[in-house]
MOPAC internal coordinates of N, CA, C and O (Angstrom, degrees):
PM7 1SCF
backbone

  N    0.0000 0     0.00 0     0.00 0    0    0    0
  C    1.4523 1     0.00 0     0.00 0    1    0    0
  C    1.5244 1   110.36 1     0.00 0    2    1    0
  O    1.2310 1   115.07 1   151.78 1    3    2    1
  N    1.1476 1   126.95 1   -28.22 1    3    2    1
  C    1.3367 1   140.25 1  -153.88 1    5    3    2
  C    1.5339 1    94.62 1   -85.67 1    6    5    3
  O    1.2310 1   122.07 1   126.53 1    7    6    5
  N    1.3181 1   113.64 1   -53.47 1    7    6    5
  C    1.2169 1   119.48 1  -179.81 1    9    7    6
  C    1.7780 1   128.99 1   -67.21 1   10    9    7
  O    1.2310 1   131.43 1   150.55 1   11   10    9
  N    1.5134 1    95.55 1   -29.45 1   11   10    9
  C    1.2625 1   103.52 1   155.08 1   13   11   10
  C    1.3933 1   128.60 1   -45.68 1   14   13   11
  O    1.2310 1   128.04 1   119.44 1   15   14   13
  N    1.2494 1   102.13 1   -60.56 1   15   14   13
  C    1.7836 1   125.81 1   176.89 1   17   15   14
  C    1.1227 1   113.04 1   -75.74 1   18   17   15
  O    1.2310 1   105.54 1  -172.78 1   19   18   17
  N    1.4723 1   144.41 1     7.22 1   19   18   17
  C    1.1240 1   161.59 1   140.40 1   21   19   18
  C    1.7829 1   109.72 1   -64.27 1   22   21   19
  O    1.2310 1   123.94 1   122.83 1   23   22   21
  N    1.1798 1   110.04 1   -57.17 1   23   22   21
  C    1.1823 1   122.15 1   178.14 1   25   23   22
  C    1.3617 1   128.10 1   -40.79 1   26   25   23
  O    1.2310 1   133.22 1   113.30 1   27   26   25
  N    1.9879 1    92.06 1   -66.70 1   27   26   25
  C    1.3189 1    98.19 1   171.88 1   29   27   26
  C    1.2444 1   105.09 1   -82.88 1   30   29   27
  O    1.2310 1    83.46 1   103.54 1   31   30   29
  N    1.0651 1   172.16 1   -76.46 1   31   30   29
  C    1.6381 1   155.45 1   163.10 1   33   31   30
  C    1.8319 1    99.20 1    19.34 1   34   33   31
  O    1.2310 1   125.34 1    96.94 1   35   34   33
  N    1.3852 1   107.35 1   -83.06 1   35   34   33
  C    1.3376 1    86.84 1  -172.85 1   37   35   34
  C    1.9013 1   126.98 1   -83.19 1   38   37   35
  O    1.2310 1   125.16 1  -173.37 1   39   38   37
  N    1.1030 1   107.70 1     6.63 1   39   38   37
  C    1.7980 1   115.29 1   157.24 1   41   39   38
  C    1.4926 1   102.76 1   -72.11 1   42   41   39
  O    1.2310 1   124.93 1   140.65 1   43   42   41
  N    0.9497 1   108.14 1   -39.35 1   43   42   41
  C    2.1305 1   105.49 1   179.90 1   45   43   42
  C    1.2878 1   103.30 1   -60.07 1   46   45   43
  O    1.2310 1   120.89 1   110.69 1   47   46   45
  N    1.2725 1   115.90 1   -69.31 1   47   46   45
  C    1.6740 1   136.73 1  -178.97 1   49   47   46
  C    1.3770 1    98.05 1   -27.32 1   50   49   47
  O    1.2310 1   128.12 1    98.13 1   51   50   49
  N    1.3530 1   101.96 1   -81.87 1   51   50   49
  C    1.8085 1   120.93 1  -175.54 1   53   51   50
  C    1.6344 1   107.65 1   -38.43 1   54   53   51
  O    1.2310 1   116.16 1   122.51 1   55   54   53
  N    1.5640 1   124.90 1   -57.49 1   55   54   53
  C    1.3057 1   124.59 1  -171.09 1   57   55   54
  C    1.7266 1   112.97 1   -87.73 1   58   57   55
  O    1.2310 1   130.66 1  -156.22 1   59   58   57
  N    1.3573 1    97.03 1    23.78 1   59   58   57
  C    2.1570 1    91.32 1   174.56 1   61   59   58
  C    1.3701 1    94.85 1   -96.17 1   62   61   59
  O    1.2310 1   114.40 1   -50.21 1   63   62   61
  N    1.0766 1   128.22 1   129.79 1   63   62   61
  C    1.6607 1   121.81 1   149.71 1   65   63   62
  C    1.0982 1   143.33 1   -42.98 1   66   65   63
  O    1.2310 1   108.76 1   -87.74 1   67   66   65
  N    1.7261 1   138.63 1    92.26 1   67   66   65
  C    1.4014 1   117.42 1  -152.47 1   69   67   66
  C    1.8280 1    91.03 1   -98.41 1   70   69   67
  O    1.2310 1   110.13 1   141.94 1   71   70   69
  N    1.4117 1   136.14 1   -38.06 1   71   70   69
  C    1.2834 1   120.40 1  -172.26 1   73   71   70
  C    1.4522 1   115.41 1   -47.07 1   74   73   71
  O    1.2310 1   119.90 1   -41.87 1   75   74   73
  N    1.3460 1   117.79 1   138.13 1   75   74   73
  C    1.3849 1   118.30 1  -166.24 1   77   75   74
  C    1.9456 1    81.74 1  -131.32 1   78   77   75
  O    1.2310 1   132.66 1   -24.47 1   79   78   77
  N    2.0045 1    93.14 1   155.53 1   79   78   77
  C    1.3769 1    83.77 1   154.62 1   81   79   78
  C    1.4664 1   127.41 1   -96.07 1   82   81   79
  O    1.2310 1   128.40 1   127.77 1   83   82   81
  N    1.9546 1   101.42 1   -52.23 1   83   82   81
  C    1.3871 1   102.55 1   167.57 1   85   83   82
  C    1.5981 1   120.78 1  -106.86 1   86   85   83
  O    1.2310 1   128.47 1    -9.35 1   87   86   85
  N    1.7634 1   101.29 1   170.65 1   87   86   85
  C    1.6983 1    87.33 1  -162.90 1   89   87   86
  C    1.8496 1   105.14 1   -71.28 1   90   89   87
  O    1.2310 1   117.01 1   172.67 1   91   90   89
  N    1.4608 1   123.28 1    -7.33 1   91   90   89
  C    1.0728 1   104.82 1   171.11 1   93   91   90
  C    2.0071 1   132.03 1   -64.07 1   94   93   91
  O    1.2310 1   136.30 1   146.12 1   95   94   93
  N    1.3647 1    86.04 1   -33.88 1   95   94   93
  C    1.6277 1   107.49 1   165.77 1   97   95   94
  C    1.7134 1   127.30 1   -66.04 1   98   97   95
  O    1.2310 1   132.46 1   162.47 1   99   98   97
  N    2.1188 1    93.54 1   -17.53 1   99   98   97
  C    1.1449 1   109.75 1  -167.35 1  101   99   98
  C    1.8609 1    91.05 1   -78.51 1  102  101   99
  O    1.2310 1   131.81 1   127.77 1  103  102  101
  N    1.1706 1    94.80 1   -52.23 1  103  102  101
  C    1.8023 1   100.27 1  -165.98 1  105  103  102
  C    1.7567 1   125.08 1   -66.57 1  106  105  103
  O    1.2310 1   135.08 1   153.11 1  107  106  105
  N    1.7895 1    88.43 1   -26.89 1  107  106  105
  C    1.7087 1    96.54 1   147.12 1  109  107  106
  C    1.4172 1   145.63 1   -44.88 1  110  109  107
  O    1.2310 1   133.38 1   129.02 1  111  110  109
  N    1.2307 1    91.75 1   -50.98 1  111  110  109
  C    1.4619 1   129.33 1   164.61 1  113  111  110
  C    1.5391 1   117.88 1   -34.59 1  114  113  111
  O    1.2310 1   132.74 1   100.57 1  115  114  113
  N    1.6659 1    92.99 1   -79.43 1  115  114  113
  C    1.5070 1   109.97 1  -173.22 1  117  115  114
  C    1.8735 1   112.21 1   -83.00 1  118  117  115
  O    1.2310 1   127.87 1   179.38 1  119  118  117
  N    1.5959 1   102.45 1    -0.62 1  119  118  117
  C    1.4428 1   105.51 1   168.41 1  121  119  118
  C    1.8070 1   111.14 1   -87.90 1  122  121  119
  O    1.2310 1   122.85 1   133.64 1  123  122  121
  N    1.1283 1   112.14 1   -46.36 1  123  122  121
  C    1.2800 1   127.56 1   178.70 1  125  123  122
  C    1.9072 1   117.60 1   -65.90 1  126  125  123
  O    1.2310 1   124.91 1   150.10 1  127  126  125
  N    1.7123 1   108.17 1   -29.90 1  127  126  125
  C    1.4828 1   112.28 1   173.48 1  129  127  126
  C    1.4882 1    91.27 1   -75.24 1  130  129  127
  O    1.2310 1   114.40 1   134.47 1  131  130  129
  N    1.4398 1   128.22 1   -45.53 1  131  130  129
  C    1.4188 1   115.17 1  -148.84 1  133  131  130
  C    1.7128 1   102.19 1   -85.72 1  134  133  131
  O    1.2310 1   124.80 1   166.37 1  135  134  133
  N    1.0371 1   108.38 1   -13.63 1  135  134  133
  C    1.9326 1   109.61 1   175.53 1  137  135  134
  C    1.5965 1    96.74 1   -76.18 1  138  137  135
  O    1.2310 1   122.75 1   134.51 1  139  138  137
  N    1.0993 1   112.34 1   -45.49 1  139  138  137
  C    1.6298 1    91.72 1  -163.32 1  141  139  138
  C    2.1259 1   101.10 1   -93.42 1  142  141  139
  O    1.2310 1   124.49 1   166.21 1  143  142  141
  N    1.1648 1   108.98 1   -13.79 1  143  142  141
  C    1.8753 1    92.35 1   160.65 1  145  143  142
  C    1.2407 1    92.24 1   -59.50 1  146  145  143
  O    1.2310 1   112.54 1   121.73 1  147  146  145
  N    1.5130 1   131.69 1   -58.27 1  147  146  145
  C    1.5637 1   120.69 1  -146.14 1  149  147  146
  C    1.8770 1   107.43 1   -65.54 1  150  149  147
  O    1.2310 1   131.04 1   136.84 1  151  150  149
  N    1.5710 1    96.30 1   -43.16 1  151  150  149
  C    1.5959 1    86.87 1   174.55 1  153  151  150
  C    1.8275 1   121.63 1   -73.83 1  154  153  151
  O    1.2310 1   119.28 1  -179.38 1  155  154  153
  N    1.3507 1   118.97 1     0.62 1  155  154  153
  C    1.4473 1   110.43 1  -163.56 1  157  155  154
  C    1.6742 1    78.55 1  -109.33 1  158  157  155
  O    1.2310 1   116.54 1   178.04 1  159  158  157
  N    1.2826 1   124.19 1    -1.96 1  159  158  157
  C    1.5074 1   103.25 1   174.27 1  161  159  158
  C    1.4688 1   108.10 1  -103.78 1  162  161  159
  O    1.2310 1   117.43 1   164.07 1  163  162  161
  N    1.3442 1   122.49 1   -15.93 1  163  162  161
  C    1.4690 1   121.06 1   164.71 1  165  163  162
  C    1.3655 1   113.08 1   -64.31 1  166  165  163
  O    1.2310 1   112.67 1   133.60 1  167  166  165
  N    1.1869 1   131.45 1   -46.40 1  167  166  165
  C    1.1101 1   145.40 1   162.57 1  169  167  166
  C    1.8882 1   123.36 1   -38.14 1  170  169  167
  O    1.2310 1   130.47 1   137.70 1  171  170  169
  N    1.5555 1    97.41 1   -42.30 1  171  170  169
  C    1.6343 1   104.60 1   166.49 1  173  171  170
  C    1.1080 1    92.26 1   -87.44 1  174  173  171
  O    1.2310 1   100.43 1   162.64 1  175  174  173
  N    1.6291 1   153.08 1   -17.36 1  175  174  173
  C    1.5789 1   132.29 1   171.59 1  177  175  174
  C    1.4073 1   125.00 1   -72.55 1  178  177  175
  O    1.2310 1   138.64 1   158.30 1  179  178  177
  N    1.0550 1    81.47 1   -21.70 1  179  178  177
  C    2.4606 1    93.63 1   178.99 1  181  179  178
  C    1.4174 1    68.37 1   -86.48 1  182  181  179
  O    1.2310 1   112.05 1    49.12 1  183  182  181
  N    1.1201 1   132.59 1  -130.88 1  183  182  181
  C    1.2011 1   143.04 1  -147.45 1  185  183  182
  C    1.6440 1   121.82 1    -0.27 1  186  185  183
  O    1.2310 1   125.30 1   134.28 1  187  186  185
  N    1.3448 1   107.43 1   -45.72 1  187  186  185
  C    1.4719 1    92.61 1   175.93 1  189  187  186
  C    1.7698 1   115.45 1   -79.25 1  190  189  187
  O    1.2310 1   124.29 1   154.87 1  191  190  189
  N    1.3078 1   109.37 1   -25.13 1  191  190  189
  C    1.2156 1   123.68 1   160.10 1  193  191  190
  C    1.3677 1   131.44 1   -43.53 1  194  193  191
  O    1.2310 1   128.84 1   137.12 1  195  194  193
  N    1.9221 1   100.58 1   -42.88 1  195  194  193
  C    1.5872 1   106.07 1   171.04 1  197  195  194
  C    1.3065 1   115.86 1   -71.42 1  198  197  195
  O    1.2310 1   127.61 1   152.76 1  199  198  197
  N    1.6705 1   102.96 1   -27.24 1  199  198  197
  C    1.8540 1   107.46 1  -176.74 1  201  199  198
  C    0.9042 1   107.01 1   -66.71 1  202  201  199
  O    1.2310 1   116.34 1   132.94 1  203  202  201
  N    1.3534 1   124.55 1   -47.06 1  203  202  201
  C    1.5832 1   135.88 1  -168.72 1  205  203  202
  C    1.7188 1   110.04 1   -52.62 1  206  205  203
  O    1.2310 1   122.34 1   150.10 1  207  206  205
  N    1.3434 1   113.13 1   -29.90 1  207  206  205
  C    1.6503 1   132.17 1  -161.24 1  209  207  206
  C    1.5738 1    87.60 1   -70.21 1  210  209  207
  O    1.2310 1   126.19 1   121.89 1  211  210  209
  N    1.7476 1   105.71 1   -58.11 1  211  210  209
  C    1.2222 1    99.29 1  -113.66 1  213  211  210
  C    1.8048 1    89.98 1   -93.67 1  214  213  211
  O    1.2310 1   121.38 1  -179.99 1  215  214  213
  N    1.5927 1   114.97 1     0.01 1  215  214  213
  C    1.1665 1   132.15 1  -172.57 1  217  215  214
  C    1.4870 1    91.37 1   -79.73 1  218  217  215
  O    1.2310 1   108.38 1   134.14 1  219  218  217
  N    1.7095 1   139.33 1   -45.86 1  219  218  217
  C    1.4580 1   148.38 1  -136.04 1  221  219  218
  C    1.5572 1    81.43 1  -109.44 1  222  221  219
  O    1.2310 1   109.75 1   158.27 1  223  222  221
  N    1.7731 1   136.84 1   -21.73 1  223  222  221
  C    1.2940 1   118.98 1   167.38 1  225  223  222
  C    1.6346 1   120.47 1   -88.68 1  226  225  223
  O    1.2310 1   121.93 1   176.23 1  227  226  225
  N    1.7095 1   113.91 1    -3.77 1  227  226  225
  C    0.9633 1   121.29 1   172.19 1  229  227  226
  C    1.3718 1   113.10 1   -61.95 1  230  229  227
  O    1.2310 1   128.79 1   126.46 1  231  230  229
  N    1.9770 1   100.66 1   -53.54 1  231  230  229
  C    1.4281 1   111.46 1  -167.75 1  233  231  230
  C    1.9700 1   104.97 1   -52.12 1  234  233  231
  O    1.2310 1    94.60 1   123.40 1  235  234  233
  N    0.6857 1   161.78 1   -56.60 1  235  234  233
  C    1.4020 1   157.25 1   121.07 1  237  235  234
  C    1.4285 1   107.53 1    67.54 1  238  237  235
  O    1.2310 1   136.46 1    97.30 1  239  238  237
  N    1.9535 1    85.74 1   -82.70 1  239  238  237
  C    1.7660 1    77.97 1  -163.20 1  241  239  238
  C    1.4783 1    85.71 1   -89.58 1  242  241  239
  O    1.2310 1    95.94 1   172.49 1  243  242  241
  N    0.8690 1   159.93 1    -7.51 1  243  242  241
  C    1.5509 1   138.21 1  -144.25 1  245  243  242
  C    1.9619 1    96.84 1  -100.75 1  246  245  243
  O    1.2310 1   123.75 1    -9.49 1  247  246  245
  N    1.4395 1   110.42 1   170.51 1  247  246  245
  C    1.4432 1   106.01 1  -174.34 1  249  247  246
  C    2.0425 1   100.89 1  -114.37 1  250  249  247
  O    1.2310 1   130.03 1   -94.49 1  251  250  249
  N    1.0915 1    98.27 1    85.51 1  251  250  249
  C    1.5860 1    92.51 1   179.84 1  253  251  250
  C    1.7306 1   113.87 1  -108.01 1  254  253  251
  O    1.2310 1   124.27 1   -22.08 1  255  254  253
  N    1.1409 1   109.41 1   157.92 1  255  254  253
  C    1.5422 1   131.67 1  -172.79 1  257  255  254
  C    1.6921 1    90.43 1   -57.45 1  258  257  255
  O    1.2310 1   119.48 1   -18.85 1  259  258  257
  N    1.6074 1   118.60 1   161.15 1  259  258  257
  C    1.2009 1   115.79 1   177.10 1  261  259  258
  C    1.2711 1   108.84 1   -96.08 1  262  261  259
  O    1.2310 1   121.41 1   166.30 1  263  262  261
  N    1.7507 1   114.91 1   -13.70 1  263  262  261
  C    1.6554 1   113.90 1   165.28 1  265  263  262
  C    1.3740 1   122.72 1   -61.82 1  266  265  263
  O    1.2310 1   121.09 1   149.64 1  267  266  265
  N    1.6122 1   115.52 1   -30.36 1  267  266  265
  C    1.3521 1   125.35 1  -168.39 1  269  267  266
  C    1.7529 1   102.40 1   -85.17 1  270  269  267
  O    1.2310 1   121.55 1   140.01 1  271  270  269
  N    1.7251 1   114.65 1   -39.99 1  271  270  269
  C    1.1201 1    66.36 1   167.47 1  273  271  270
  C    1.6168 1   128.58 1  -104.58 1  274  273  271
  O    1.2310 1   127.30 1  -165.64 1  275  274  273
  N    1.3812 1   103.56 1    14.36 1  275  274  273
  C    1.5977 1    88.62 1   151.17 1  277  275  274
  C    1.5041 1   125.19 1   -60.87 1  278  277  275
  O    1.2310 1   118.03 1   153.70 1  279  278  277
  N    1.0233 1   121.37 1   -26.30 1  279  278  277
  C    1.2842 1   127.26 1   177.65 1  281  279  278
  C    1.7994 1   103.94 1   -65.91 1  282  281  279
  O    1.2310 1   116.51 1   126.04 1  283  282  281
  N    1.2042 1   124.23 1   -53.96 1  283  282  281
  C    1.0981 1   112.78 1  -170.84 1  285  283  282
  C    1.8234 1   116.10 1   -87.54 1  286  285  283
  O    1.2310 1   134.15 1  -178.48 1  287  286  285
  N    1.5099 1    90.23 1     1.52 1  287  286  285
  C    2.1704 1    76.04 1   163.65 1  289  287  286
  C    1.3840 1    99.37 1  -112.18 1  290  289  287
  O    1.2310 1   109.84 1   179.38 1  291  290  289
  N    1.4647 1   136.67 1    -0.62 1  291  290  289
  C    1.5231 1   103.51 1   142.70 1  293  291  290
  C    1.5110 1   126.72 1   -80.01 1  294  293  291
  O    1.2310 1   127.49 1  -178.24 1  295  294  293
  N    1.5401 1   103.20 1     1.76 1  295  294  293
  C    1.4009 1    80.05 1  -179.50 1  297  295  294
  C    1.8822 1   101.77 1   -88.45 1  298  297  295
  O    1.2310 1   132.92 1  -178.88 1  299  298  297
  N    1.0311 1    92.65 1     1.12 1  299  298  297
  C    1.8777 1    99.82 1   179.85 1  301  299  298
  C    1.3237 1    91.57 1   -96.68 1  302  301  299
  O    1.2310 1   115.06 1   153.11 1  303  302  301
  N    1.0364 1   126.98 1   -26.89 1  303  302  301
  C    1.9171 1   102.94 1   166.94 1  305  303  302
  C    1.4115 1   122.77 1   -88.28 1  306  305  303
  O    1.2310 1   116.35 1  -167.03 1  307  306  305
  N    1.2509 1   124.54 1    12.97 1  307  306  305
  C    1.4530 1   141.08 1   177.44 1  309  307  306
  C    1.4219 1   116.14 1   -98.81 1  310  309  307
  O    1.2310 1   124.45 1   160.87 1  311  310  309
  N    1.4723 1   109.07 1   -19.13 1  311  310  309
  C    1.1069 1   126.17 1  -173.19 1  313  311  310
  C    1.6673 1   114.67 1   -94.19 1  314  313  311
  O    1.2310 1   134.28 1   132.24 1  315  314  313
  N    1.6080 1    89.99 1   -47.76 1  315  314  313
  C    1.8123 1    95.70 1   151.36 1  317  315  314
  C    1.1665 1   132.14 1   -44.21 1  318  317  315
  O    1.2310 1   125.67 1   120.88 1  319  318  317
  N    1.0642 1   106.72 1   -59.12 1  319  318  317
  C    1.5464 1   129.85 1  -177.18 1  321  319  318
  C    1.9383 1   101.37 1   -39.36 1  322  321  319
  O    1.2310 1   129.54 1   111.36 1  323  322  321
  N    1.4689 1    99.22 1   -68.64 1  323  322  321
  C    1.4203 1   133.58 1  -177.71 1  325  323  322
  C    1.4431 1   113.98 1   -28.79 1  326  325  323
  O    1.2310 1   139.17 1   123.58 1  327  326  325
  N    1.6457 1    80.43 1   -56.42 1  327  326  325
  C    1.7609 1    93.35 1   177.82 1  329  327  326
  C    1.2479 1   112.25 1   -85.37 1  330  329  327
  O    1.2310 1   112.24 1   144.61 1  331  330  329
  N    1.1760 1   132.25 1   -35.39 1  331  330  329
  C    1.7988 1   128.44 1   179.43 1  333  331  330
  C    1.9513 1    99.33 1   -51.84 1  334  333  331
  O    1.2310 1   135.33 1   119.54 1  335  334  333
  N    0.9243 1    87.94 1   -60.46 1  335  334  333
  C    1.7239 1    99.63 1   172.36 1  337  335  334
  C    1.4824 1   112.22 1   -31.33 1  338  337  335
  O    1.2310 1   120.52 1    94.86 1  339  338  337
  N    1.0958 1   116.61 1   -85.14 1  339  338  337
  C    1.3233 1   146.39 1  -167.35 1  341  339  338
  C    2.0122 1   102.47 1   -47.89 1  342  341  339
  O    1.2310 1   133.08 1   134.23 1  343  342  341
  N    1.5851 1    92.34 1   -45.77 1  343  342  341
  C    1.7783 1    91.95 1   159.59 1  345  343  342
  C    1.2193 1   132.16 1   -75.68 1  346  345  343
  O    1.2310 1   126.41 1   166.71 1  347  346  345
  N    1.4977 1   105.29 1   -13.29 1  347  346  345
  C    1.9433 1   119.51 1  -174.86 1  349  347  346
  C    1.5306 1    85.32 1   -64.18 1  350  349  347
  O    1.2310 1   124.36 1   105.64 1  351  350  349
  N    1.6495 1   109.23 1   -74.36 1  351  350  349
  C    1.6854 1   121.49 1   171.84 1  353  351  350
  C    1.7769 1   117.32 1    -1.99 1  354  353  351
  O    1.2310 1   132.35 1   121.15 1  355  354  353
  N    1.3632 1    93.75 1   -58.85 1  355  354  353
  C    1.3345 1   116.89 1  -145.92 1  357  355  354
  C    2.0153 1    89.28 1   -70.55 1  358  357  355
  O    1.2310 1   127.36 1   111.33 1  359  358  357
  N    1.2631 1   103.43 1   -68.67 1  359  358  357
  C    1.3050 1   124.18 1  -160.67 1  361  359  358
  C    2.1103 1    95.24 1   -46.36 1  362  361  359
  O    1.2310 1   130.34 1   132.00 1  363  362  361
  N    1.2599 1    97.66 1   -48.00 1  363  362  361
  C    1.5472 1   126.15 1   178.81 1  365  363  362
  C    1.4809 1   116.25 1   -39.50 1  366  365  363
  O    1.2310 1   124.32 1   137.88 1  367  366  365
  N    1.1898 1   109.31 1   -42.12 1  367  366  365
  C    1.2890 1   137.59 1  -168.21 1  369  367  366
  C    2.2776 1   113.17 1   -93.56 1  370  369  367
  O    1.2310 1   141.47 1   120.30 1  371  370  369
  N    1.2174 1    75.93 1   -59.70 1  371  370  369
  C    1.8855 1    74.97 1   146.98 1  373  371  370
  C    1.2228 1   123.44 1   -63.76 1  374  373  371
  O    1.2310 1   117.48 1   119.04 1  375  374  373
  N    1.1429 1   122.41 1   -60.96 1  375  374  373
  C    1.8116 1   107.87 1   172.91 1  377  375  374
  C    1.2595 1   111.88 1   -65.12 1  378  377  375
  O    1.2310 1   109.79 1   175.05 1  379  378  377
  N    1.4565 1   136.77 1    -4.95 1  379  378  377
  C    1.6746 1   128.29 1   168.52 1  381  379  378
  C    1.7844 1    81.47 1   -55.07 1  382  381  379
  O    1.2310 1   134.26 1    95.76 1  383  382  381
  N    1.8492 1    90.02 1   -84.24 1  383  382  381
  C    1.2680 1    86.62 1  -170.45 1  385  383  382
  C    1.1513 1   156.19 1   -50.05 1  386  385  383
  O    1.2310 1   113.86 1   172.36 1  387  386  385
  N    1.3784 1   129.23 1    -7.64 1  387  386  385
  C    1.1167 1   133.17 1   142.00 1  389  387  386
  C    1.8896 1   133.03 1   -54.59 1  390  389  387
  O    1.2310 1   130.95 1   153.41 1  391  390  389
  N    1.2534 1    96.48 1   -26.59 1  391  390  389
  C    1.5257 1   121.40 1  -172.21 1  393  391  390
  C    1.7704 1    83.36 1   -59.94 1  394  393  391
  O    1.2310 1   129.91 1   109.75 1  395  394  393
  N    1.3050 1    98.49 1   -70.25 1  395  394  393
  C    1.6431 1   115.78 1   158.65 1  397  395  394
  C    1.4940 1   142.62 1    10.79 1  398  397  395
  O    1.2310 1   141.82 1    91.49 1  399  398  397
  N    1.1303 1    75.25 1   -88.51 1  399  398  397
  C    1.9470 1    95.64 1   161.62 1  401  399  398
  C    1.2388 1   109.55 1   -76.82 1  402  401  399
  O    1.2310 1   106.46 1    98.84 1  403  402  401
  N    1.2110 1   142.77 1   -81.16 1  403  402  401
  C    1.3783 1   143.07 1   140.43 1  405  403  402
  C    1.6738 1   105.94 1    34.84 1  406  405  403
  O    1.2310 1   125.36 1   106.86 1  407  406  405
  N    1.7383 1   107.32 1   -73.14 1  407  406  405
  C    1.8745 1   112.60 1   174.37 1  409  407  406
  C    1.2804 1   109.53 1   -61.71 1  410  409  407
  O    1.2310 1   112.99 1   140.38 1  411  410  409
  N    1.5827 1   130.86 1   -39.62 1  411  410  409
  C    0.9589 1   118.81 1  -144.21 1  413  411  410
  C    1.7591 1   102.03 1  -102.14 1  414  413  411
  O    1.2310 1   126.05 1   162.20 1  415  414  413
  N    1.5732 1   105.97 1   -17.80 1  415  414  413
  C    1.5731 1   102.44 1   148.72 1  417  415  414
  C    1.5205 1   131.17 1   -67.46 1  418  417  415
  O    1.2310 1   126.08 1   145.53 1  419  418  417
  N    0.9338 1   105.92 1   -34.47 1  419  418  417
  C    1.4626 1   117.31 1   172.39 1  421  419  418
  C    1.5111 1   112.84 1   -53.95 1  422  421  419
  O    1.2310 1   121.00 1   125.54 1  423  422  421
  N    1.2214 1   115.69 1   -54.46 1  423  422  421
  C    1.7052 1   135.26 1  -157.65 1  425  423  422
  C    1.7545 1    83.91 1   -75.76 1  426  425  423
  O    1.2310 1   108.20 1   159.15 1  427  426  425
  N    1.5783 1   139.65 1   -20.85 1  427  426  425
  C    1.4260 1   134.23 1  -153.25 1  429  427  426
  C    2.2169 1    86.95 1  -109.85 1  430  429  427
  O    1.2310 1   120.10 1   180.00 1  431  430  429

């Protein structure tokens, strides 16, 4: 799964347009990329959230050890972790690039 979402993460990245002509188009740009990372990562936060639910409504009926499922909500907090991370990256990486364009409008 990880790798999936790796994938498309960087097919998005790769297919946004960063050449701008003017800086008003420039700030459009980097206003409009950075609204929709922020909403397509809320979007992977419910989601892992719903998985997370719907795994802890499984445990319910089933008869499991109380080690296992300790075992399996850290492995659901590893996954948090993983992903909070992985969006720090993400967010990090847009403002490189913007920093980016930003010089290289300037320097034009």
């Amino acid at each position: 799964m990880r790798k999936l979402l790796i994938g498309v993460i960087i097919t998005f990245v790769l297919s946004f347009p960063l050449a701008c002509t003017g800086a008003g188009q420039y700030r459009s740009n980097v206003r409009s990329e950075r609204k929709m990372l922020k909403a397509r990562q809320k979007q992977d936060r419910k989601a892992l959230k719903r998985q997370h639910k719907s795994q802890k409504r499984s445990w319910k009926g089933s008869h499991m050890s109380r080690a296992t499922r300790a075992q399996m909500k850290h492995q659901m907090q590893r996954e948090t972790r993983a992903q909070r991370e992985q969006q720090r990256n993400e967010r990090q990486d847009l403002k490189d690039r913007e920093r980016l364009t930003k010089e290289r409008t300037k320097r034009t």
